[in-house]
C-alpha positions in Angstrom: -22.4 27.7 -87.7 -21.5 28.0 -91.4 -19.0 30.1 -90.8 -17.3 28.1 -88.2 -16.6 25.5 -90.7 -13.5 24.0 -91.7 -14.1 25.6 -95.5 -13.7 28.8 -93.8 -10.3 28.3 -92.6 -7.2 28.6 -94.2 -5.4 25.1 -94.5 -3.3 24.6 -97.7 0.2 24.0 -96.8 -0.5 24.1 -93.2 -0.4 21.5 -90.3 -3.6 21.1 -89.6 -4.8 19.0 -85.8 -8.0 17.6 -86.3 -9.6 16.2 -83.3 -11.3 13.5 -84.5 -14.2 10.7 -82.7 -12.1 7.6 -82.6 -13.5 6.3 -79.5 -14.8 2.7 -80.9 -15.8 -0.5 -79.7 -13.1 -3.2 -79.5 -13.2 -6.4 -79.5 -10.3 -8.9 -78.3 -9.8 -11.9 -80.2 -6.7 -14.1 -79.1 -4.0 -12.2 -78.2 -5.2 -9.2 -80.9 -7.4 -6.3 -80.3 -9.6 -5.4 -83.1 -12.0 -2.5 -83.9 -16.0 -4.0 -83.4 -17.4 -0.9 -85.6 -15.5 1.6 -87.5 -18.9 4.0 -88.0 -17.0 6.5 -85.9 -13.9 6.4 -88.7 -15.9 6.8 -91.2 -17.8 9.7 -90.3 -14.6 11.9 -90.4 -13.5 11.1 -93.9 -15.0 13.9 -95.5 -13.2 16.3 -93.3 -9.9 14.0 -93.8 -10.5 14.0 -97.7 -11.3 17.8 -97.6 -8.2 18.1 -96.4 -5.9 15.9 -98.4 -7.3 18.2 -101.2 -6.4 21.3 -100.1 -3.0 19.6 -99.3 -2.9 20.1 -95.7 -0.5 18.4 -93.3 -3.2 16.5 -91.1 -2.3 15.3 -87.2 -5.5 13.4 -85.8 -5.6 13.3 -82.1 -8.3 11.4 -80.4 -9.5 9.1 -77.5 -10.4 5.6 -77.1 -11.8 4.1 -73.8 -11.0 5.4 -70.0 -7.8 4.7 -69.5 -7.7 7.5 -66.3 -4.2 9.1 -67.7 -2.6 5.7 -67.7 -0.9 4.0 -70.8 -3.1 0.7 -71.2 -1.7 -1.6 -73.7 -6.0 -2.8 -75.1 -6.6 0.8 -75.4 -3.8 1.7 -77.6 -4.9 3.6 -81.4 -3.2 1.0 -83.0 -5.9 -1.3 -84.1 -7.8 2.0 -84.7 -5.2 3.3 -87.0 -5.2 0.1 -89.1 -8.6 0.2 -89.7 -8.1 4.1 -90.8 -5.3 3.6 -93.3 -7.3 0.8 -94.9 -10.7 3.2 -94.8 -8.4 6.3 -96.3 -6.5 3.8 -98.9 -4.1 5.2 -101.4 -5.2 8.8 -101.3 -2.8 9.9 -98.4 0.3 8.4 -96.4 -0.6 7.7 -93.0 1.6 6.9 -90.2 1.1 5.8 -86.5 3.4 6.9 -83.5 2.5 5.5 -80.3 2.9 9.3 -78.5 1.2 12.1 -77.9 4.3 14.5 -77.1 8.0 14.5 -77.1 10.6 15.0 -79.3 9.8 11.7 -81.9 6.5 13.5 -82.2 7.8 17.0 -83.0 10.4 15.6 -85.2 7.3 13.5 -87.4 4.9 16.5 -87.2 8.0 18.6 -88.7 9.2 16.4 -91.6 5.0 15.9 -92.6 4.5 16.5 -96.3 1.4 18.4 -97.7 -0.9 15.5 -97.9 0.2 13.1 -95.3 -1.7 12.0 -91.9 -0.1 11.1 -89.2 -1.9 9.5 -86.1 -1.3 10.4 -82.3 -1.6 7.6 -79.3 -4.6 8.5 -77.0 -5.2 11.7 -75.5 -6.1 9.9 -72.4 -3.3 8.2 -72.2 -2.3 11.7 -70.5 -3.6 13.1 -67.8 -3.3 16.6 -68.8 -6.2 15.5 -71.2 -9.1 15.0 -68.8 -7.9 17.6 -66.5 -7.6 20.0 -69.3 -4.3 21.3 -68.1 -3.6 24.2 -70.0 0.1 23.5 -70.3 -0.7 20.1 -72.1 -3.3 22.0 -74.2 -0.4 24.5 -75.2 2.1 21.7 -76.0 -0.1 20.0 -78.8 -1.2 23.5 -79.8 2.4 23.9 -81.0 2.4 20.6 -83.3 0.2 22.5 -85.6 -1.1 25.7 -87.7 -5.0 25.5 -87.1 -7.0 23.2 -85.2 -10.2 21.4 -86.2 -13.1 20.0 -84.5 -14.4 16.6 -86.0 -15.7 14.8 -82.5 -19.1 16.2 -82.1 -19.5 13.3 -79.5 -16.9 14.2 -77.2 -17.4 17.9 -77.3 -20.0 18.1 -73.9 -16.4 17.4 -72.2 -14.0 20.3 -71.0 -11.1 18.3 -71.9 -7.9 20.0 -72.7 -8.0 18.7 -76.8 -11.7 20.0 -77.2 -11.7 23.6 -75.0 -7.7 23.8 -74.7 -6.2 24.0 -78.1 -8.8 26.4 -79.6 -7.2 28.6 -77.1 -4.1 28.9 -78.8 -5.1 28.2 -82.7 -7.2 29.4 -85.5 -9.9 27.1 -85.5 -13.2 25.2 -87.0 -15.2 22.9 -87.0 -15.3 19.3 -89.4 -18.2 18.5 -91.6 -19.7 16.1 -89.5 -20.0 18.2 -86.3 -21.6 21.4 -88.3 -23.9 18.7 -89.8 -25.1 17.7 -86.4 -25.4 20.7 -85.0 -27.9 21.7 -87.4 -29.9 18.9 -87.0 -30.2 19.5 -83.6 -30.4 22.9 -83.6 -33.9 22.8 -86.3 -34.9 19.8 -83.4 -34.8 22.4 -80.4 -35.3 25.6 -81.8 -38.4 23.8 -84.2 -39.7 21.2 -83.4 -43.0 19.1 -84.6 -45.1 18.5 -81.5 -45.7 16.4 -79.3 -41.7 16.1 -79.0 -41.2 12.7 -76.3 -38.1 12.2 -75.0 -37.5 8.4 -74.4 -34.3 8.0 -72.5 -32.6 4.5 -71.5 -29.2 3.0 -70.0 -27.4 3.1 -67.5 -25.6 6.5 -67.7 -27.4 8.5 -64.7 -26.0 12.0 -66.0 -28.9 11.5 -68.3 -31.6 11.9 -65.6 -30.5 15.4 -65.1 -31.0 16.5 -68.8 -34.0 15.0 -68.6 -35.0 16.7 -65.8 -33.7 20.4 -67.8 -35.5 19.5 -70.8 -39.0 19.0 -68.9 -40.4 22.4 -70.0 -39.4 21.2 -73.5 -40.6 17.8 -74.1 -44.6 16.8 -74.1 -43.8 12.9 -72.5 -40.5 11.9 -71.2 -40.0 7.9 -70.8 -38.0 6.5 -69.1 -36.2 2.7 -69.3 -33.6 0.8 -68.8 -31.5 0.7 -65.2 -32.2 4.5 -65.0 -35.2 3.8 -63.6 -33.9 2.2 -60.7 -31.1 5.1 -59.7 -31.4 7.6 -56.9 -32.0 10.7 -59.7 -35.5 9.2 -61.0 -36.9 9.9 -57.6 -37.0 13.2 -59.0 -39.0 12.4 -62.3 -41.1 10.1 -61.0 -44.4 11.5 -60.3 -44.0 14.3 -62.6 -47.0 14.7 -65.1 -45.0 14.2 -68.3 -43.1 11.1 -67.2 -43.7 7.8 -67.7 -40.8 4.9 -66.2 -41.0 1.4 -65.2 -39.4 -1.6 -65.6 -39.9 -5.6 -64.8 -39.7 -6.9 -61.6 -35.7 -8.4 -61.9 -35.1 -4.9 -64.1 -33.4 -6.4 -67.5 -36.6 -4.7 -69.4 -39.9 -3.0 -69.5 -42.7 -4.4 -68.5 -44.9 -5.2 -71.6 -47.5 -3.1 -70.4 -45.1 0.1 -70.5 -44.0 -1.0 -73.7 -47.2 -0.6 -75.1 -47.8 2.8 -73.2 -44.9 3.9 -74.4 -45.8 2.5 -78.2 -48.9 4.5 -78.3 -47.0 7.7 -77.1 -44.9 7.0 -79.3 -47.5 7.0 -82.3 -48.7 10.6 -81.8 -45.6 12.3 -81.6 -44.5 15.1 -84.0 -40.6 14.4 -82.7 -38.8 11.7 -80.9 -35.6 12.2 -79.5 -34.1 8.4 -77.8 -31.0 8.2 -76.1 -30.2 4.5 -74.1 -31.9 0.8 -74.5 -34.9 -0.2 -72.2 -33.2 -3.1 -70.7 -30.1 -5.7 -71.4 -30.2 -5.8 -74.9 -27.7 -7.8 -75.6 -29.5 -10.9 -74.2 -32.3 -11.5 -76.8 -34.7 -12.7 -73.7 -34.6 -8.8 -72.8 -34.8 -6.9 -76.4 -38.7 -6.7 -76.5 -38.7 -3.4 -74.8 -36.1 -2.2 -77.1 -37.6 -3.6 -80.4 -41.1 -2.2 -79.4 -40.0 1.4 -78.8 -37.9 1.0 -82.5 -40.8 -0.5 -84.0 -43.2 2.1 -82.8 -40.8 4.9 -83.6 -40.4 3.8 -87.0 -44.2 2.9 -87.9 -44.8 6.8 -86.7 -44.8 10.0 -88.3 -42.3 12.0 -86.4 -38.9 13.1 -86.8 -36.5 11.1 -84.8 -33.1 11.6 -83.7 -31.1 8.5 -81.4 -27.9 9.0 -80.1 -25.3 6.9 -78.2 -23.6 3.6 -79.0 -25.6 1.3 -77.0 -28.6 2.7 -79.1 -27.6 2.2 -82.1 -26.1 -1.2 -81.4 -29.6 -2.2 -80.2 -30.7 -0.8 -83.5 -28.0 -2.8 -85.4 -28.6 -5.9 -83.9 -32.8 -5.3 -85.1 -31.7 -4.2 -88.3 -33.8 -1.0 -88.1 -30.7 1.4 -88.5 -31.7 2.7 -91.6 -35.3 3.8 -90.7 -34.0 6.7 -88.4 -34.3 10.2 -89.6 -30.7 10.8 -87.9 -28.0 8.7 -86.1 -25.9 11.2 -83.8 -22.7 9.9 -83.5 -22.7 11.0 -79.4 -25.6 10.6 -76.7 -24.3 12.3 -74.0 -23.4 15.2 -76.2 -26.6 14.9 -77.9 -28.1 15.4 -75.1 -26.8 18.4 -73.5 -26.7 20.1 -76.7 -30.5 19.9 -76.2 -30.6 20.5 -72.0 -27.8 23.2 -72.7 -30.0 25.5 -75.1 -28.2 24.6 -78.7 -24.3 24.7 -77.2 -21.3 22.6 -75.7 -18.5 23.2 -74.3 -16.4 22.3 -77.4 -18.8 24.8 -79.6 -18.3 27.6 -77.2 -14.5 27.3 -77.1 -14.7 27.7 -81.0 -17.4 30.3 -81.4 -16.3 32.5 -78.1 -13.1 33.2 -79.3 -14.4 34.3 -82.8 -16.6 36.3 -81.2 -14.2 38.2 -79.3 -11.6 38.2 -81.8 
């Protein structure tokens, strides 16, 4: 992947689009909205500072919410780009235009000095995005030189700003992503056994990595409202799964949080995606906190992944005692289930390939 990486690629003097993991949580307070968590941000700044050295002209395109191609006022970059300019300080100018295309955009992009940033509105603001319309793909393409991949977390999706532009561009990937990818590349290819996969949530597109990493993993358990969706009829009965949850569903039983405490002892690696129940509600955090607890009291490697995870972990103030926080679950995930690829890696290293 070393090769892949922005350090490779030629950016001095040029305009460089750097797709960047903005998608944060917000939080409204009055009439303001205002960024919950800016770990996201922060996680690109070594690629943005990278770049500010070698005196690049950086446009950051990103996402924020589901907006379904609509412009919704809450899910604007705005508040996101206020909490970026204060995170980048006085190394760089950084501007804001609330568009994606058109003619203020080209204009901006055109009169961008080496060193500057300027940030785009949401992708998804755009249909073209989500339906990765090539013609959309091709429009931002011509904002810039070479194009560069900094949202690990968003790259399981063919969407026209992760698979479209690399079409069209020399390209790379940030930092972040290659740091990721090797972590979970030395997880899949190598991994200490017994590896137990303990996924959570409510996202059922989980159930069917699950269900591809089965040869993979020694125990797979399974929390949270997943256990109650149509795709854990599936799972359930298999030898190497273990699911249940409490009568009115907001957690694990006690008795599987102690099953899944004493898997959890013996394992060589731990992968966790997804909270066992409503987390948020401290009446229904035990099955959470037992599973962090256990993970962290054991010997094994563990990666978690995905925002609802980590907040869980946030809120028990066992964030730091994770061997690695990957900054997407989803794509975390079918990374894994996929065989050590994504969509958004494939786009990048394809076209090397054939080149």
């Amino acid at each position: 992947m070393m090769r892949f990486c922005v350090s490779k690629l030629n950016v001095t003097n040029k305009k460089v689009m750097l797709r960047c993991d903005f998608d944060v949580p917000l939080i409204q307070k009055g009439n303001r909205v205002l960024v919950g968590d800016d770990t996201r941000l922060q996680l690109s700044l070594k690629t943005i500072r990278y770049l500010l050295r070698k005196k690049a002209k950086v446009v950051i395109i990103a996402h924020l919410g589901r907006p379904e191609g609509e412009k919704v006022k809450n899910l604007s970059m705005q508040p996101v780009f206020e909490v970026f300019s204060r995170a980048i300080g006085n190394r760089a100018q950084v501007d804001f235009l609330p568009n994606i295309l058109g003619r203020k955009v080209e204009n901006k992009v055109t009169s961008l000095q080496s060193g500057e940033i300027i940030v785009l509105e949401n992708l998804r603001f755009d249909p073209g995005e989500e339906e990765n319309n090539v013609g959309f793909a091709k429009k931002l393409a011509l904002l810039a030189d070479v194009f560069v991949n900094e949202a690990f977390a968003a790259s399981h999706r063919k969407h026209a700003s992760i698979v479209g532009i690399p079409r069209f561009l020399p390209s790379a990937f940030g930092f972040n992503f290659i740091k990721e990818v090797e972590v979970l590349k030395k997880v899949y290819q190598h991994p200490r056994r017994p590896v137990v996969l303990i996924l959570g949530g409510k996202k059922q597109n989980k159930l069917k990595s699950g269900q591809a990493l089965l040869s993979w993993v020694d125990t797979l358990l399974v929390g949270g409202e997943l256990v109650e969706t149509n795709g854990i009829t599936e799972l359930v009965g298999h030898q190497k799964v273990r699911a249940d949850l409490t009568k009115k569903g907001e957690d694990i039983t006690l008795g599987s949080a102690r099953e899944f405490a004493m898997i959890i002892k013996k394992a060589g690696t731990i992968v966790w995606s997804g909270p066992m129940g409503a987390y948020e509600d401290y009446r229904y955090l035990k099955g959470t906190e037992e599973v962090a607890k256990a993970i962290i009291a054991s010997k094994a490697f563990s990666v978690v992944g995905g925002g609802d995870t980590e907040a869980a972990l946030t809120k028990l103030g066992l964030v730091g005692k994770i061997s690695h926080i990957c900054s997407g679950g989803g794509a975390m995930l079918d990374f894994l289930a996929q065989h050590g690829t994504l969509p958004g890696i494939a786009a990048i290293v394809k076209k090397s390939d054939v080149q």
